[in-house]
VOBA-1610 file (N, C-alpha, C; in pm, whole numbers, padded with zeros to 5 digits, always signed):
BEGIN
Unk+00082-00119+00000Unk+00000+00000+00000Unk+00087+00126+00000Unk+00218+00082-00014Unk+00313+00227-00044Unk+00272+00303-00116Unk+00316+00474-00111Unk+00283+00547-00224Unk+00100+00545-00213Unk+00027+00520-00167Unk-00140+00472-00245Unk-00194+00570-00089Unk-00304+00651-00121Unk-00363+00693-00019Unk-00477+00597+00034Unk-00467+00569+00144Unk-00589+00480+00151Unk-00702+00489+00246Unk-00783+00438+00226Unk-00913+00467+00364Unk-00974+00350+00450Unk-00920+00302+00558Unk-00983+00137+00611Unk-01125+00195+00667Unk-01215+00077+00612Unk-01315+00070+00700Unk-01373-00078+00766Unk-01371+00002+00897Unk-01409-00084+01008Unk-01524-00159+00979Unk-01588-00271+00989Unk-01669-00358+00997Unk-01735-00385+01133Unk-01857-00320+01164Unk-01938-00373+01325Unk-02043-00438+01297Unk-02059-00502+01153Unk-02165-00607+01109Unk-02258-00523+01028Unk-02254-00405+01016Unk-02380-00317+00972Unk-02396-00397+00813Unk-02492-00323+00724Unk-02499-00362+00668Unk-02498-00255+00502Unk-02402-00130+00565Unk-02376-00053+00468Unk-02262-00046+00445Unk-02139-00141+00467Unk-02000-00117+00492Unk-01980-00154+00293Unk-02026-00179+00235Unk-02007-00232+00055Unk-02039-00106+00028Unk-02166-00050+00090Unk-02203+00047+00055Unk-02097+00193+00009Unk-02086+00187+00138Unk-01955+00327+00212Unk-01826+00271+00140Unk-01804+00171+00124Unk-01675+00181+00026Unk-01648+00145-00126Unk-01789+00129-00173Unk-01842+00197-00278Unk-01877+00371-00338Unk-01872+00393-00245Unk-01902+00534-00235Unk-01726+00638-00215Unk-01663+00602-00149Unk-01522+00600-00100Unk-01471+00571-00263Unk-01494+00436-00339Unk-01374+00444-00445Unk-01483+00504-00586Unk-01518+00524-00527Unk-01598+00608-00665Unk-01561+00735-00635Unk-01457+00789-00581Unk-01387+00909-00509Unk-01285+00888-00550Unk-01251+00773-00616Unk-01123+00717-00671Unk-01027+00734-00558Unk-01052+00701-00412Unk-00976+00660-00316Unk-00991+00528-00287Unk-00848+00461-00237Unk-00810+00299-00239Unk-00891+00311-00084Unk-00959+00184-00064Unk-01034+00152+00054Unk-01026+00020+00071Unk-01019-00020+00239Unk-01053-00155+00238Unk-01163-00175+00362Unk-01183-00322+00347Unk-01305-00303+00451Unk-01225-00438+00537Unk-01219-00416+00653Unk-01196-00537+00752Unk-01230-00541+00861Unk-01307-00648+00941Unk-01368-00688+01072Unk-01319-00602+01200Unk-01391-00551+01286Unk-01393-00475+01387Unk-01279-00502+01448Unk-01254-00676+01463Unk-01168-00694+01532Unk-01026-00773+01521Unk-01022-00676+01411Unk-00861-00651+01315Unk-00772-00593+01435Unk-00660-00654+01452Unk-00580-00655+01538Unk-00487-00521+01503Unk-00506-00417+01612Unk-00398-00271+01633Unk-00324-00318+01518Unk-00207-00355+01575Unk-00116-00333+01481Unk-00098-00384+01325Unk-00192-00461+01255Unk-00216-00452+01109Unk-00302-00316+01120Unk-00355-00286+01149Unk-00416-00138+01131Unk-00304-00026+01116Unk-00242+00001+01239Unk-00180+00098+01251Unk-00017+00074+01103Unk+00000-00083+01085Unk+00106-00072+00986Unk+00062-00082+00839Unk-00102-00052+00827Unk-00119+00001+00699Unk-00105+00126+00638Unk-00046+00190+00738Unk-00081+00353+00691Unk-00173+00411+00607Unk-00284+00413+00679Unk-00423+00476+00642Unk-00439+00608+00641Unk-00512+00675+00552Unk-00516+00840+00584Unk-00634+00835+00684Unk-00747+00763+00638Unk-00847+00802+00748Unk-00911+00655+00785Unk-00995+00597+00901Unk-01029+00521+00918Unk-01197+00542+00948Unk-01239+00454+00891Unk-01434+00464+00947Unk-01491+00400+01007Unk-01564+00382+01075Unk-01632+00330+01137Unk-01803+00276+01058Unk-01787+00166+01061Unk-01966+00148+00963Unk-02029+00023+01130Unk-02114+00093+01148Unk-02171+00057+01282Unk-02267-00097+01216Unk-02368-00148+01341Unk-02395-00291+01296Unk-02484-00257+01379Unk-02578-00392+01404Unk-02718-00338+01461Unk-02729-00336+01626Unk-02598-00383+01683Unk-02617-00303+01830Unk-02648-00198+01886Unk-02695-00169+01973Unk-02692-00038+02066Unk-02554-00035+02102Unk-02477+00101+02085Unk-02375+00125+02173Unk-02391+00101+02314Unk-02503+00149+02362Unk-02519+00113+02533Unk-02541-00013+02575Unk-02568-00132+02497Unk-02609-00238+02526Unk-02458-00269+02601Unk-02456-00372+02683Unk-02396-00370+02788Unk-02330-00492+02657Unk-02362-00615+02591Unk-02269-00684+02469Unk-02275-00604+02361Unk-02277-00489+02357Unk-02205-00443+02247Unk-02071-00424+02228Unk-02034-00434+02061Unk-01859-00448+02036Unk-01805-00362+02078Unk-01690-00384+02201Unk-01560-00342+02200Unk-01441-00317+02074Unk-01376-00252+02075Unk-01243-00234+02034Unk-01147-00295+02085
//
């Protein structure tokens, strides 16, 4: 991913994450989409410009909702 600007997006099960990075490379920005619980450091050694968040059908307050 040298040289390439890119945009990760997070996965919390929703069901617009094809969506949003459909939308992202039709911006003609490189995007990828991977599971919430993609481990720190492949994240941090992709060098991403921005990261997103695409939510899933929990409540944040629900007491099992996903962690980071």
């Amino acid at each position: 991913m040298k040289n390439r600007e890119a945009v990760l997006i997070l996965d919390f099960g929703g069901q617009y994450s094809r969506l949003i990075a459909r939308r992202v490379r039709d911006l003609n920005v490189y995007c990828e989409i991977r599971p919430y619980r993609t481990d720190a450091g492949k994240i941090a050694a992709g060098e991403y410009r921005g990261i997103l968040l695409s939510g899933g059908p929990s409540s944040v307050c629900a007491e099992d909702a996903p962690r980071c």
